[in-house]
Backbone as numpy.savetxt, mean C-alpha at the origin, in Angstrom:
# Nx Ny Nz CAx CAy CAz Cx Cy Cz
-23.06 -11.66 0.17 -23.90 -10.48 0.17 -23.02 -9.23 0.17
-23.25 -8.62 -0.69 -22.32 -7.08 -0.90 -23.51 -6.30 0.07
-22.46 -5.51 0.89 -22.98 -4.67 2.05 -22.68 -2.98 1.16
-23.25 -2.28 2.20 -23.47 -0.84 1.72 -22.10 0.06 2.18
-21.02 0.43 1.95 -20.33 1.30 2.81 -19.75 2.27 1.97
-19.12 3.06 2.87 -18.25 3.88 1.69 -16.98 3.85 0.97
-16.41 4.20 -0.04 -15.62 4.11 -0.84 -14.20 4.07 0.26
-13.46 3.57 0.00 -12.08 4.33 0.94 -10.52 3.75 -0.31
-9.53 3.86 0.27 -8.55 3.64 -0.03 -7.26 3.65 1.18
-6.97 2.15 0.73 -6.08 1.85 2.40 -4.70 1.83 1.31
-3.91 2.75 1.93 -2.51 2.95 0.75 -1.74 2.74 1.43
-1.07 1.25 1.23 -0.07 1.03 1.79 1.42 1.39 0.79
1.92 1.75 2.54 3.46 2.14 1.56 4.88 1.99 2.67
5.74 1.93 2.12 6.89 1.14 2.88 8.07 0.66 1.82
8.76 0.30 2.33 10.19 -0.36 1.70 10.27 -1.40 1.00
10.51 -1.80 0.05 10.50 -2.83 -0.75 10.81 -3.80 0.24
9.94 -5.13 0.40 10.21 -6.04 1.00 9.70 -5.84 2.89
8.63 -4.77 2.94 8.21 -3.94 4.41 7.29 -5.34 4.54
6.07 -5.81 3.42 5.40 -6.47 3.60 4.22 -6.20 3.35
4.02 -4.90 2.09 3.07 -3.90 1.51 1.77 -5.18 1.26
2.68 -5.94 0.09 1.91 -6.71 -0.60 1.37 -8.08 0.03
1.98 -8.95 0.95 1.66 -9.83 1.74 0.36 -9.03 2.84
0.62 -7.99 3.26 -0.52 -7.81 4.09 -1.64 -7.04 3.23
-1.90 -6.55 2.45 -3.22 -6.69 1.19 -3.80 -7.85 1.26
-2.89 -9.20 0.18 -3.16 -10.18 0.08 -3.96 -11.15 1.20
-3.45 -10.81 2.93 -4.13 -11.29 3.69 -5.17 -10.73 4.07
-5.48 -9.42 3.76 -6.38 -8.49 4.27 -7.60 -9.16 3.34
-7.46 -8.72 1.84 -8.41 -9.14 0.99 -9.68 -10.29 0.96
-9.11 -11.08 1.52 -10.79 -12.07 1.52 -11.35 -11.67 2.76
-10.44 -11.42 4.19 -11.21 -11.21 5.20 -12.16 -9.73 4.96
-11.89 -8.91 4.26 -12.77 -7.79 3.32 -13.88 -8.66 2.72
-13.49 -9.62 1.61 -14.52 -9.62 0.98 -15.81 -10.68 1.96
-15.25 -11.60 2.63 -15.64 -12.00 3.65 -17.27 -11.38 4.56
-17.14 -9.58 4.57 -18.08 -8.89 4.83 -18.69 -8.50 4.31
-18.71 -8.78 2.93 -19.10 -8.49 1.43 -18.78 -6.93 1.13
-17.84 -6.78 1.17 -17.19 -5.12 0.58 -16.57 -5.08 -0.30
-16.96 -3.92 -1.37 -16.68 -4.38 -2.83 -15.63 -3.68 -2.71
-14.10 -4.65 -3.34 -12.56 -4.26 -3.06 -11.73 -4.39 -4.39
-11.01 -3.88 -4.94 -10.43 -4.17 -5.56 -8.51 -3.63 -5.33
-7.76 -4.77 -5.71 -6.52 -4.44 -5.11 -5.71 -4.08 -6.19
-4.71 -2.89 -5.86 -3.48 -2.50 -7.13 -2.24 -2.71 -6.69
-1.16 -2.91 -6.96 0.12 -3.38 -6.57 0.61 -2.35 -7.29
1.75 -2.38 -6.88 2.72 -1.83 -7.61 3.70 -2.60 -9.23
3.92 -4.12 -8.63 4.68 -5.23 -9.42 3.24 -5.04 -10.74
2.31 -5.19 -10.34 1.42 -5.82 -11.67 0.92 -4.07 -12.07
1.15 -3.15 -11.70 0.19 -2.36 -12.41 1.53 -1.78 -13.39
2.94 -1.84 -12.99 4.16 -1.76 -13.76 4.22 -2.76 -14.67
3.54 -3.81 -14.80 3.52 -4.83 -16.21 2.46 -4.52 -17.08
1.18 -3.44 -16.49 0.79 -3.10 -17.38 0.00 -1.26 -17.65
-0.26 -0.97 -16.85 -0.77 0.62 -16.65 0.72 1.34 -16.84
1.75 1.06 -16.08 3.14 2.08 -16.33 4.12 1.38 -16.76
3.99 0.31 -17.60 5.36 -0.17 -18.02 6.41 0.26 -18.87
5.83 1.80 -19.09 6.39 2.84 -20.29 7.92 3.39 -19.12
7.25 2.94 -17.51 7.97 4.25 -16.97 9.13 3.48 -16.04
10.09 4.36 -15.52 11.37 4.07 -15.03 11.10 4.25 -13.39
12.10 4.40 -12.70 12.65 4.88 -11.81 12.93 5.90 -10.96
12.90 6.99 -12.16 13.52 8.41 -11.63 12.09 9.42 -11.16
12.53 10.01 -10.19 11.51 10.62 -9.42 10.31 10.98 -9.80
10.79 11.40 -11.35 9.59 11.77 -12.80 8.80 10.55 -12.83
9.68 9.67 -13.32 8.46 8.57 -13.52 7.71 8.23 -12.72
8.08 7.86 -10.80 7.70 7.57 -9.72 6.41 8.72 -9.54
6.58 9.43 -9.85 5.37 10.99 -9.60 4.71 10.26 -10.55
4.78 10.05 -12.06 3.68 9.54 -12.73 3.06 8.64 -12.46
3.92 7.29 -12.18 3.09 6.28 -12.03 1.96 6.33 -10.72
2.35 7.15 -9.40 1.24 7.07 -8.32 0.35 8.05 -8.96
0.18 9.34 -10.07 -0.89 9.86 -10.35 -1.69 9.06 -11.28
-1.02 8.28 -12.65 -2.11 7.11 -13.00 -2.71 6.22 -11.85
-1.86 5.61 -11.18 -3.02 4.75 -9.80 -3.61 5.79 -9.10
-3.22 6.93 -8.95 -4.62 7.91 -7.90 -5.64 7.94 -9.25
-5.91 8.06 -10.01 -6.77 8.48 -10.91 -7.39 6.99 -11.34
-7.31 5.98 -11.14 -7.92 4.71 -11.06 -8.26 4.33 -9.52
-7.67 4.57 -8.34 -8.14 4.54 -7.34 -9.53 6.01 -7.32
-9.03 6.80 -7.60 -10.50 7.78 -7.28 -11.88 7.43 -8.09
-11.21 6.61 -9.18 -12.59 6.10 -10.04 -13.19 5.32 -8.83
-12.40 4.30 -8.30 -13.02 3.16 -7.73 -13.55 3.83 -6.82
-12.96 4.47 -5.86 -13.51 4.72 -4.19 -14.32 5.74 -3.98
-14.57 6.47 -5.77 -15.62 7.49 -5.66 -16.90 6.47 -5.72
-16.91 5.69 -5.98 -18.34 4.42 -6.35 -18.18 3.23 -5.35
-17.93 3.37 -4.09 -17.87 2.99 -2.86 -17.31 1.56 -3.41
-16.09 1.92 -3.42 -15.46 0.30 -3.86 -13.86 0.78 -3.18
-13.82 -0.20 -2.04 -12.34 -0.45 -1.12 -11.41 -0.65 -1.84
-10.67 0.17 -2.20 -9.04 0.47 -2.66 -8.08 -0.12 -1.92
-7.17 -1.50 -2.42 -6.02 -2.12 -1.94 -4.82 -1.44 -3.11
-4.10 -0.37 -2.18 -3.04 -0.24 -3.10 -1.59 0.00 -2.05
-0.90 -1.16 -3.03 0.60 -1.35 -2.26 1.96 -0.79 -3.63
1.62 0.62 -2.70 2.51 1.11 -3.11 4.06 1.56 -2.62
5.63 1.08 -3.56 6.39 2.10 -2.41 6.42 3.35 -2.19
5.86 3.96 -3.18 5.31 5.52 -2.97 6.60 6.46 -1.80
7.69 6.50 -1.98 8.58 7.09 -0.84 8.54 8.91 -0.86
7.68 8.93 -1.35 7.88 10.72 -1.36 6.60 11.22 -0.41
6.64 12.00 0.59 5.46 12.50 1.15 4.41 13.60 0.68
5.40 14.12 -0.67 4.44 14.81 -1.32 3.23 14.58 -2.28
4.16 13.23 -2.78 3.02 12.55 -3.76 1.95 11.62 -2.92
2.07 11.14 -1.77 1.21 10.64 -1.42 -0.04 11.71 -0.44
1.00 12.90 -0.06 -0.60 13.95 0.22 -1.26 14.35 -0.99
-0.53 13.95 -2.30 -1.21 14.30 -3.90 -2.49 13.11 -3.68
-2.30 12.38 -3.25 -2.77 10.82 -3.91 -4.01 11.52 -2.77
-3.85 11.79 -1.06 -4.86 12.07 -0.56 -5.92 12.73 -0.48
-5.41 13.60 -1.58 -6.21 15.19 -1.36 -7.15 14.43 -2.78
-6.78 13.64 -3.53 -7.61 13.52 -4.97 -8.89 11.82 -4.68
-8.14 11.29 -3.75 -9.40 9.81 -3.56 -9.97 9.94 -2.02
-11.16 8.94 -2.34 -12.12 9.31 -1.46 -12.07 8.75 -0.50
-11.75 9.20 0.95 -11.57 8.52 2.44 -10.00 7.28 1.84
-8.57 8.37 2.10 -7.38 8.37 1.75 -6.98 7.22 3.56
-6.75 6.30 3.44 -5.65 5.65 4.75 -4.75 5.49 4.86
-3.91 5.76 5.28 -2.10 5.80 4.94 -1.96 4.56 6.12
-1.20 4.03 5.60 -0.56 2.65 6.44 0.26 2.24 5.79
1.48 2.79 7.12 2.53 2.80 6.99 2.98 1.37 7.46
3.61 0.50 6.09 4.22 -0.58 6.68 5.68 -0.87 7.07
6.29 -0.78 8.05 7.16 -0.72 8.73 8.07 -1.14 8.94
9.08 -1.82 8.55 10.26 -2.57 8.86 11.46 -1.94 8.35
12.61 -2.35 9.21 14.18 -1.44 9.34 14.62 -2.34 7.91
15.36 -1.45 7.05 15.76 -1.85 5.77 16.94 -2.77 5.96
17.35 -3.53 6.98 18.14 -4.32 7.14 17.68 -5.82 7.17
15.86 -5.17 7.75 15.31 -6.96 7.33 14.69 -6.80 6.18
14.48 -5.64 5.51 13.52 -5.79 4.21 14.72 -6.40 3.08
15.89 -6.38 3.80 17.31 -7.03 2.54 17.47 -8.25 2.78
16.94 -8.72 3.79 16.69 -10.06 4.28 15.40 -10.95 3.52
14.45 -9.82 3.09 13.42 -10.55 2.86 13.33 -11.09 1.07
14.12 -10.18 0.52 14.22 -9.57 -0.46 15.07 -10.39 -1.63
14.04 -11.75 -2.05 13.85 -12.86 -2.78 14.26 -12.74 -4.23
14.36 -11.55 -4.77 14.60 -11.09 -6.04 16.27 -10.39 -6.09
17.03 -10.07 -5.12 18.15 -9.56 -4.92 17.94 -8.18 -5.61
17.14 -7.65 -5.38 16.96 -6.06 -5.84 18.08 -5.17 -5.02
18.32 -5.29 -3.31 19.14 -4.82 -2.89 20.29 -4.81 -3.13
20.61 -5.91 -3.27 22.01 -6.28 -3.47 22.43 -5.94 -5.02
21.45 -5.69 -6.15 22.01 -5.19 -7.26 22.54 -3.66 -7.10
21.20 -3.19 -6.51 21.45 -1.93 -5.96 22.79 -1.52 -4.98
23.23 -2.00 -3.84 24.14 -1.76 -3.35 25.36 -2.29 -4.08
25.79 -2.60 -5.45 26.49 -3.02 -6.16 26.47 -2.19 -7.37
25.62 -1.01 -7.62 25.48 -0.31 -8.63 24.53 -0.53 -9.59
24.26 -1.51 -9.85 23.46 -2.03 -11.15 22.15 -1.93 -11.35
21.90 -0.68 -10.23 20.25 -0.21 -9.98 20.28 1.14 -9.55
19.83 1.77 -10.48 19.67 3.02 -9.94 18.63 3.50 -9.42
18.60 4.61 -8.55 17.11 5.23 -7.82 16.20 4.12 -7.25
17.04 3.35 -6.44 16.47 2.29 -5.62 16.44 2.76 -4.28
14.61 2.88 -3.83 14.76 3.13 -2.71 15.19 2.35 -1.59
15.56 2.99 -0.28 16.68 3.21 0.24 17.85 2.68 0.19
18.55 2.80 -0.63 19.56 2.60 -1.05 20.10 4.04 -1.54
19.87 4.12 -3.05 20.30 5.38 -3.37 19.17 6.35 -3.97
18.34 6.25 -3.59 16.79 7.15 -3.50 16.28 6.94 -1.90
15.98 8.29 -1.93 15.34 8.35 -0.25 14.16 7.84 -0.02
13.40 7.28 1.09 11.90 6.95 1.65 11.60 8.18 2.67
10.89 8.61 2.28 10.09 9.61 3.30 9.05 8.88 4.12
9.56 8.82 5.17 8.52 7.44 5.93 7.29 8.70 6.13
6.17 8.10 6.73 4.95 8.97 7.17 5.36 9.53 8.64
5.09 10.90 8.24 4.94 11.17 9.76 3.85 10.91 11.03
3.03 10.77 10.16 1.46 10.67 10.81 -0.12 9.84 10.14
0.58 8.15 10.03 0.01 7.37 9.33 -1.22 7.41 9.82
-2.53 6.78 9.43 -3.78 6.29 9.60 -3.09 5.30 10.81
-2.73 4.46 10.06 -1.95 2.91 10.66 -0.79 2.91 10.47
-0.23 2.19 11.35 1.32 2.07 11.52 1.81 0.60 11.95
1.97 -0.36 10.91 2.18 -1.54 11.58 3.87 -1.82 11.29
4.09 -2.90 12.06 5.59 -2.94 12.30 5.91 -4.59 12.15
5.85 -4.83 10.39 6.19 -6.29 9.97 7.33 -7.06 10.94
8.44 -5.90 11.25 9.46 -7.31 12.08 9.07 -7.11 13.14
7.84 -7.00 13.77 7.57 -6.83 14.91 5.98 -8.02 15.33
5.87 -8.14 14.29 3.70 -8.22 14.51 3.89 -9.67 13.24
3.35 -10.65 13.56 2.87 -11.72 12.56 2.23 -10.60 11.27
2.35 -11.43 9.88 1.49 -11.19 9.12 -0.36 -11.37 9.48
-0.68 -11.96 10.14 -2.00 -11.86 10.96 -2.32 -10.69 11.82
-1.25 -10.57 12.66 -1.72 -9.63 13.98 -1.58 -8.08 12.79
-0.75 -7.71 12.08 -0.78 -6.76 11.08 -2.26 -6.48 10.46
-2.60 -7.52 10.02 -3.85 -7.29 9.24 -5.08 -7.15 10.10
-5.23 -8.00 11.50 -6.09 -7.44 12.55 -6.36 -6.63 12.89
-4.87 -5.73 12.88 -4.56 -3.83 13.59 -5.67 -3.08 12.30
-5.44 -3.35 11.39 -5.91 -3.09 9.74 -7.12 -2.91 10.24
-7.95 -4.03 10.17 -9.00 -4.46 10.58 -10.02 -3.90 11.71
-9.01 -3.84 12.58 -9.68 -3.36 13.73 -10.27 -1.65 13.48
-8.86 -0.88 12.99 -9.53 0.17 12.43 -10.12 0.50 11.53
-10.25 -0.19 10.83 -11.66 0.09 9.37 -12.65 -0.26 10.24
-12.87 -1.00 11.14 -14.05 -1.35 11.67 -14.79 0.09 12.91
-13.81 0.65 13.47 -13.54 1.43 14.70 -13.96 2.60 13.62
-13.70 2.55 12.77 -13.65 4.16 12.21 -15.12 4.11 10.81
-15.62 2.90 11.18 -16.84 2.42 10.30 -16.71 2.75 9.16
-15.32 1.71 8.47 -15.57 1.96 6.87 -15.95 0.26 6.64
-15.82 -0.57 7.53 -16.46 -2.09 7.27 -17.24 -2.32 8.31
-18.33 -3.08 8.11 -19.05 -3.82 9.27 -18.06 -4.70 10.47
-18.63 -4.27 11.83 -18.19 -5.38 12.58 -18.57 -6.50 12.36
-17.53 -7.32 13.19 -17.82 -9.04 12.98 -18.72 -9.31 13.91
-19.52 -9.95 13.15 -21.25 -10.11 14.32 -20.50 -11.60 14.93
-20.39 -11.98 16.18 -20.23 -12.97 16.86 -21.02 -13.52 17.41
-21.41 -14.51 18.11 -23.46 -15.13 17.96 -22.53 -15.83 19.22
């Protein structure tokens, strides 16, 4: 049963390898679960096909989060829950992204870039700290962490579960999903 609520957008953002995309992925059925109409954007798949024109450099990074704000505001203007895992490291473009979609959540996903090089299955770091990558954030492009997230979860700190609960708990607290009716 699809329930009635309003549009939002939960924008996750963090360090390659924070745990952007694993905690979407777990979030997502327990969403649809309440019947809330969701749809999720990544960063990896919307670069294979919405921005695969674009690079790296700060230019391109500004473009590609204004094509996903402008597909997220379609969605969350027509009450449909926005999953977007973005690394988004600039704080300007993501108060861009807030000021343009409807009921903006910043959740900040959290981990020290010493375990996100740990996590980091593709050796993106290690090309990067070797040269062979440029404008890799943190490495040799900066992350502007949030100063003042919606949410703030802390992957080397919290299970991938207890993360998505915190999630949870506040979409529920701040009534953008139904509580869980318990009998």
């Amino acid at each position: 049963m699809i329930v009635d609520h309003p549009g939002f957008v939960l924008w996750f953002t963090g360090l390659s390898g924070a745990g952007k995309t694993t905690i979407a992925l777990a979030l997502l059925p327990k969403l649809q679960e309440r019947g809330v109409r969701i749809e999720r954007l990544d960063g990896d798949v919307v670069r294979e096909s919405l921005t695969k024109d674009l690079g790296f450099s700060k230019e391109d990074r500004d473009t590609n989060i204004e094509r996903v704000t402008f597909v997220a505001k379609l969605l969350s203007r027509n009450n449909v829950a926005v999953l977007a895992s973005f690394i988004s490291p600039y704080e300007g473009t993501r108060n861009m992204v807030r000021g343009q979609v409807t009921n903006y959540i910043e959740v900040y996903v959290d981990a020290p870039l010493e375990v996100c090089e740990g996590r980091d299955v593709k050796g993106m770091y290690a090309k990067a700290r070797a040269g062979k990558i440029e404008n890799f954030t943190g490495i040799n492009d900066p992350y502007e962490a949030p100063q003042q997230p919606d949410i703030h979860v802390e992957t080397h700190k919290q299970t991938v579960e207890e993360s998505v609960n915190q999630v949870v708990q506040w979409l529920e607290e701040h009534h953008f999903i139904p509580a869980r009716v318990t009998s």
